[in-house]
C-alpha positions in Angstrom: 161.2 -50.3 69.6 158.4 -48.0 70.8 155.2 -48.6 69.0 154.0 -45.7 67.3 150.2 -45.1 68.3 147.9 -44.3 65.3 144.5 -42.2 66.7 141.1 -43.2 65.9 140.1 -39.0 65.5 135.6 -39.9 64.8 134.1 -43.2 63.2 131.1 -43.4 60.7 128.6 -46.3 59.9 125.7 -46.8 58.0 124.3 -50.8 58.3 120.6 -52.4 58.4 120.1 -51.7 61.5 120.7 -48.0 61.8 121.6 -44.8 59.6 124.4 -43.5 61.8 126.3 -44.3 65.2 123.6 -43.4 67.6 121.1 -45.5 66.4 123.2 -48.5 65.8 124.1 -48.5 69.7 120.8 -47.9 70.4 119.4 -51.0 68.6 122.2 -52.8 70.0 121.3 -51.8 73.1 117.7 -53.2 72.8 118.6 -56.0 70.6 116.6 -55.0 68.1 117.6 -56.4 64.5 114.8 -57.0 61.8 115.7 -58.3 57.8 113.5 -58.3 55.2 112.6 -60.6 52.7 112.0 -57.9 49.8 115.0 -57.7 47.9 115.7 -54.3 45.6 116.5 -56.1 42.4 114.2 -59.4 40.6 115.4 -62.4 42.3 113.6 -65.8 42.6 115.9 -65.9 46.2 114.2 -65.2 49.3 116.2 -65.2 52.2 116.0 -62.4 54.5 118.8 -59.5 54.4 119.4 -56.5 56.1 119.2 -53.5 54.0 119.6 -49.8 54.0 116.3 -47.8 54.4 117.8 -44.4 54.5 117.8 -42.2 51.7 121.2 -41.8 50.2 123.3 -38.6 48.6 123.1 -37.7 45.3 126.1 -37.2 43.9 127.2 -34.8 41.2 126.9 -36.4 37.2 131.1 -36.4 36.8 130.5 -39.7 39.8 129.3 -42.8 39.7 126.6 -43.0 41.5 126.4 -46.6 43.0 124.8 -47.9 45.7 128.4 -48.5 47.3 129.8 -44.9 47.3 126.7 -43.2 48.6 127.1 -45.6 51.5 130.5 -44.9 51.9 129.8 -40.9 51.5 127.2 -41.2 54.5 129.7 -42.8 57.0 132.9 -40.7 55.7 131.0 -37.2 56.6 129.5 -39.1 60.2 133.4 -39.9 61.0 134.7 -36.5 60.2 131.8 -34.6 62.2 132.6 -37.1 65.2 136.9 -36.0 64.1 135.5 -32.2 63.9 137.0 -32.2 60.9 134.7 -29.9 58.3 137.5 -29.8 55.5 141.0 -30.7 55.0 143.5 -27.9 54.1 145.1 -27.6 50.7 148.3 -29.9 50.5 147.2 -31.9 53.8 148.5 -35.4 53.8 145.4 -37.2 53.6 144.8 -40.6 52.5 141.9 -42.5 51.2 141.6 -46.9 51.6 138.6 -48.5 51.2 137.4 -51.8 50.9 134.6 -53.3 49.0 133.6 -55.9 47.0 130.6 -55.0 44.7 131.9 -52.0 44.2 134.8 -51.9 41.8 133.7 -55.6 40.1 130.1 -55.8 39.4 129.0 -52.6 37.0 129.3 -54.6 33.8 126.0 -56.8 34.9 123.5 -55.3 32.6 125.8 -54.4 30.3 126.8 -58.7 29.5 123.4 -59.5 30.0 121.5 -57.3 27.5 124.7 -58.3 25.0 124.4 -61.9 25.3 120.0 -61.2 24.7 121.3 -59.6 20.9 121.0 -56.5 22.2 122.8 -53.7 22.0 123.6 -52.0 25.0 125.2 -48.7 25.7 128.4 -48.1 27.3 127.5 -46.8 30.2 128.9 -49.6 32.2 132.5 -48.7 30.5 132.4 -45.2 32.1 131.0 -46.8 35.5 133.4 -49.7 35.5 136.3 -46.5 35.2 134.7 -45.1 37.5 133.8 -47.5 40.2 137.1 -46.7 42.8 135.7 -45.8 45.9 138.9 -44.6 47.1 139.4 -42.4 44.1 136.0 -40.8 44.0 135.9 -40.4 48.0 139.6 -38.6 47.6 138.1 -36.3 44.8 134.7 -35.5 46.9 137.3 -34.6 49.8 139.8 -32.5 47.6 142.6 -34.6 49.1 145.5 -35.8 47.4 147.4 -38.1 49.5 148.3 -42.1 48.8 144.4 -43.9 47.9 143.7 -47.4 47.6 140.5 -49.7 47.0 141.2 -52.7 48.6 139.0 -55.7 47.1 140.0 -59.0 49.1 136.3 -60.5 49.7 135.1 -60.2 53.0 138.4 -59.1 55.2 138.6 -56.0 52.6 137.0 -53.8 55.2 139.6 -54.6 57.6 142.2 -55.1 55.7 141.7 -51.2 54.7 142.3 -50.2 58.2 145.3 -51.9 58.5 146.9 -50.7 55.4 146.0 -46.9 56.4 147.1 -47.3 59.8 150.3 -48.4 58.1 150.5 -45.3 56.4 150.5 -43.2 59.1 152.8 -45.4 60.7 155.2 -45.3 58.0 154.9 -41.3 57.5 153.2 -41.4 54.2 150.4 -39.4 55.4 149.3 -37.9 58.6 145.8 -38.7 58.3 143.8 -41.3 56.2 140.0 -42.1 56.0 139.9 -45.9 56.1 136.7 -48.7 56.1 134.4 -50.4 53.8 131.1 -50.0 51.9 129.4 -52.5 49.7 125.9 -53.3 48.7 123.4 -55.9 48.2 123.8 -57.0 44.5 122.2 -60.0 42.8 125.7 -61.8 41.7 127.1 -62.3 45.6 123.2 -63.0 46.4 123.2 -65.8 43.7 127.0 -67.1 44.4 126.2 -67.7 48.3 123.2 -69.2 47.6 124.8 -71.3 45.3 127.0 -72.2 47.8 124.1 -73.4 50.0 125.4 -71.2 53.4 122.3 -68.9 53.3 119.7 -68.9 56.3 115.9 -69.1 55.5 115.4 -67.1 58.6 117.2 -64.4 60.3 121.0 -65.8 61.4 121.9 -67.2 64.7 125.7 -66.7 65.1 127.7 -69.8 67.3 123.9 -71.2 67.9 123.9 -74.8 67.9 120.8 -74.5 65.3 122.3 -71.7 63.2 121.7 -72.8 59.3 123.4 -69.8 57.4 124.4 -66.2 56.7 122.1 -63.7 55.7 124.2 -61.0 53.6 123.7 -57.1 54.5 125.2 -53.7 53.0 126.4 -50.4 54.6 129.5 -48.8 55.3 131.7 -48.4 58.1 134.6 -45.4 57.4 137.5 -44.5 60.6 139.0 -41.4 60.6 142.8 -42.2 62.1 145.0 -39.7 62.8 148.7 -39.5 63.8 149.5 -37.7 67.1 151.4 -35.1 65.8 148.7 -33.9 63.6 146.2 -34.0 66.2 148.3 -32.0 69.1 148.7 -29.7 66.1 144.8 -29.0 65.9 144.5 -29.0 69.7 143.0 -32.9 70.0 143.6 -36.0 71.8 142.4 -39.4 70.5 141.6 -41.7 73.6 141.4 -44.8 71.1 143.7 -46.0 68.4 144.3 -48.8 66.0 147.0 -50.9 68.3 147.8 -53.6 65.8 146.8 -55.1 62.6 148.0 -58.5 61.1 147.0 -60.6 57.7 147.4 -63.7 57.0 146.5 -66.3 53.8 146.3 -70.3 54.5 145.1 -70.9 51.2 143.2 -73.6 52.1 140.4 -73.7 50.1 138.3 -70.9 47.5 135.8 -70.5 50.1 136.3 -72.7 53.4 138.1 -72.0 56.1 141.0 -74.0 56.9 139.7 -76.4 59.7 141.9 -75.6 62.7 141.8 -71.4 61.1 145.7 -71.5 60.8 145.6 -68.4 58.6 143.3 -66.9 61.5 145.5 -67.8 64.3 148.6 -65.9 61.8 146.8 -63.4 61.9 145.8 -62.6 65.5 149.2 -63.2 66.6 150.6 -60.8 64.1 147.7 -58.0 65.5 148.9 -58.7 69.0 152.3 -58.6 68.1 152.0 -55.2 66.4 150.5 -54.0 69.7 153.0 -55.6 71.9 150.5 -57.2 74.2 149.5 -60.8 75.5 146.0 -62.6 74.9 145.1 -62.2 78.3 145.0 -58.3 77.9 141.8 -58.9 75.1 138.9 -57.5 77.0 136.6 -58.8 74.6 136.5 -59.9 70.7 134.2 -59.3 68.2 134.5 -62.5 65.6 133.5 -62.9 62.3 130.9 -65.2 63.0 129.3 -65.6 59.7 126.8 -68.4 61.2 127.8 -70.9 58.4 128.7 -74.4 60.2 132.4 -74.5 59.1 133.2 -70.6 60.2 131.7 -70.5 63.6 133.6 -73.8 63.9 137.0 -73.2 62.6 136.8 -69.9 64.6 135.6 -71.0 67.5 138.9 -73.6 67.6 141.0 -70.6 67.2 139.7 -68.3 69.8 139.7 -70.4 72.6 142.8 -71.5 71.8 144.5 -68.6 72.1 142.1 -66.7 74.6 140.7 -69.5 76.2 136.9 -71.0 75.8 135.9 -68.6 78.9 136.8 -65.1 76.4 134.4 -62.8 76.3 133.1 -62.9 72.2 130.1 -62.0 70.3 128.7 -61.2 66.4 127.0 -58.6 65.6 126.6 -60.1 62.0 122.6 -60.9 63.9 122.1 -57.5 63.9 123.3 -56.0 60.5 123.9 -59.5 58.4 127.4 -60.2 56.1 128.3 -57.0 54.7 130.9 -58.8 52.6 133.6 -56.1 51.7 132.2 -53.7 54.5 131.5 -56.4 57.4 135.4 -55.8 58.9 135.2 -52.0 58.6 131.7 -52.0 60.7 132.6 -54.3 63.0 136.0 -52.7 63.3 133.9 -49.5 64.2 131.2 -52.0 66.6 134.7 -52.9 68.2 135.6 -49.4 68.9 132.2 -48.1 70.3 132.5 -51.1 72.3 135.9 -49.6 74.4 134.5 -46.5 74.3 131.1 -47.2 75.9 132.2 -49.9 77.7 129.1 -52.7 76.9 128.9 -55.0 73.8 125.7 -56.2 73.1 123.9 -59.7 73.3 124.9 -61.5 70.6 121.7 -61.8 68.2 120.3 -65.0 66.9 122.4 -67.1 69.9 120.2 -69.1 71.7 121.4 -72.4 72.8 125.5 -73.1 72.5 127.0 -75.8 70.3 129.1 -78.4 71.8 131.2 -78.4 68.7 132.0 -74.9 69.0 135.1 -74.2 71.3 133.1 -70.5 72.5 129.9 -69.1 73.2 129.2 -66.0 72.4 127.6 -63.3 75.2 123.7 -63.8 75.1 123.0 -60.3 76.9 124.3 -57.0 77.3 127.8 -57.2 78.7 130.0 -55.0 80.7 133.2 -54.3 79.3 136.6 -53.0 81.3 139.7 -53.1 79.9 141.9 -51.2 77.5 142.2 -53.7 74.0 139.7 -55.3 72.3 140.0 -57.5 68.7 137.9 -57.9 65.8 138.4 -60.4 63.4 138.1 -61.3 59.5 137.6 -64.5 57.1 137.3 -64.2 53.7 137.7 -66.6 50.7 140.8 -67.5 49.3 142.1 -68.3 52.7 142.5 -64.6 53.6 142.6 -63.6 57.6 142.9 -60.5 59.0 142.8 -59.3 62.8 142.5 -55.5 64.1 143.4 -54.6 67.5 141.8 -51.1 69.1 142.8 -49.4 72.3 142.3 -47.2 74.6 145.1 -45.1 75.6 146.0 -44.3 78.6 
């Protein structure tokens, strides 16, 4: 069966470490990453994170407002400048997937906390919580009205949102689809990973033998894909596509990864299957690598498994820290600007390799030739998922 090729027309991100595309590649470029320890809320938790210093969109009173959407607005209008997109047409087949995690879960905070003082609070958070879909609002800001999903699956939501638009396309639904992730720092995943005793005190050292944690970030990272026939139709030619997507739960444990990553290695294989091509054709991966002992592990075991322990890999979580339900969709975009520039940057934080990791991620700026590359996703629950992006001939 031919595979059906599904464009990437412009890509958007927004992250710590710069307010749009060219500034990101030019910090990665110069390995320059710098969290903060102020956090934007009261918290007794220090640990740095990487935070957003641009100033947001104000959006009209009928939206909510959160943190999450303006992030996601800021990326969405990069990637359809970079698709030379200004508007869609009326009746255009245009769909909306985004994932997140803060987003469409946590706008009751104040709400239960001020109720269980004896106050009593105002329902505000009633008409945020309705309105909290990121896929919904972007769709409305867009006047689109094709298929829209929010996709909330902890920390592979951002790629798992790609995959399920490219499958759109793919399946005819829609002939274009804005797909990615935006979340924000918010004080209940600060307090849960804390909890959980995986943050760094200092800035994080992915694959490092003396990495010690994760420290969390917020941004957005939104794709503009595009079927072919809708972009001969407008005179264009993607040179880069989303090749192959696969997803795949272990269940192994509510928030470890299964120790030999079976549900990662599912995954992959279903990516590379999609895009009918061998390991050996990877040019380079961009992992997950979270910095937590049992991740870099577990994914280390998997990737030089199936690559070999020589593969080109790196993290770019040292430069923009865990975006949770964004951190697949920006480094689905960092995996894409890779191909296309042809470089990946050092991997920040990596200093000295870990015996007990199978790989070692690149330590400087790396040439890149070849035409696939793969970035990866754990999340809780058990839940993998694996993008391929190409170049096309």
């Amino acid at each position: 069966m031919t595979r059906l090729p599904i464009g990437i027309a412009g890509v958007g991100a927004v992250c710590g470490v710069g307010d749009d595309v060219p500034t990101i590649l030019d910090a990665f470029s110069n390995g320059h990453c710098t969290p903060v320890k102020t956090l934007p809320f009261k918290s007794t938790i220090t640990c740095p994170t990487f935070q957003v210093s641009t100033e947001l969109p104000i959006l009209p009173e009928r939206y909510n407002n959160s943190r999450s959407l303006r992030l996601a607005i800021c990326a969405v209008r990069e990637a359809m400048k970079d698709a030379a997109i200004e508007r869609f047409d009326a009746g255009a087949r245009v769909g909306v997937c985004i994932g997140t995690t803060v987003a469409c879960q946590l706008n009751s905070v104040q709400f239960y906390g001020a109720y269980r003082r004896g106050e009593e609070p105002p329902l505000d958070s009633v008409w945020n919580y309705l309105h909290a879909n990121l896929a919904q609002a972007v769709a409305k800001l867009l006047k689109v009205s094709g298929p829209r999903m929010t996709v909330v699956n902890a920390c592979s939501s951002g790629t798992d949102a790609i995959g399920v638009a490219a499958s759109w396309i793919r399946a005819g639904v829609c002939d274009v689809a804005i797909a990615g992730g935006a979340d924000e720092i918010h004080p209940v995943p600060l307090a849960g990973f804390w909890s959980l005793g995986v943050m760094s005190a200092e800035p994080c050292a992915p694959f490092d033998r003396n990495r010690s944690g994760l420290n969390l970030g917020e941004g957005a990272g939104m794709m503009v894909l595009e079927s072919s026939a809708h972009a001969n139709a407008r005179g264009r030619r993607n040179r880069f596509e989303v090749a192959g997507f696969g997803s795949a739960c272990d269940g192994y444990h509510l928030t470890a990864p299964h120790p030999e990553g079976r549900g990662l290695d599912a995954a992959i294989a279903a990516a590379l299957a999609q895009a009918e091509i061998s390991p050996d054709q990877i040019a380079f991966i961009n992992t997950h690598g979270t910095a937590t002992q049992d991740n870099d592990r577990a994914e280390g075991k998997v990737l030089a498994r199936l690559f070999g322990p020589e593969v080109r890999c790196l993290s770019t979580k040292g430069y923009t820290g865990h975006a949770l339900g964004a951190a697949g969709a920006l480094e689905a975009v960092f995996t894409y600007l890779g191909l296309r520039e042809m470089w990946i940057p050092a991997s920040a934080g990596f200093r000295e390799r870990d015996e007990d990791v199978a790989v070692a991620p690149v330590s400087q700026r790396t040439a890149i030739q070849g035409t696939y590359a793969l970035s990866t996703s754990l999340a809780f629950g058990g839940n993998n998922a694996a993008l391929v992006i190409g170049r096309r001939a």
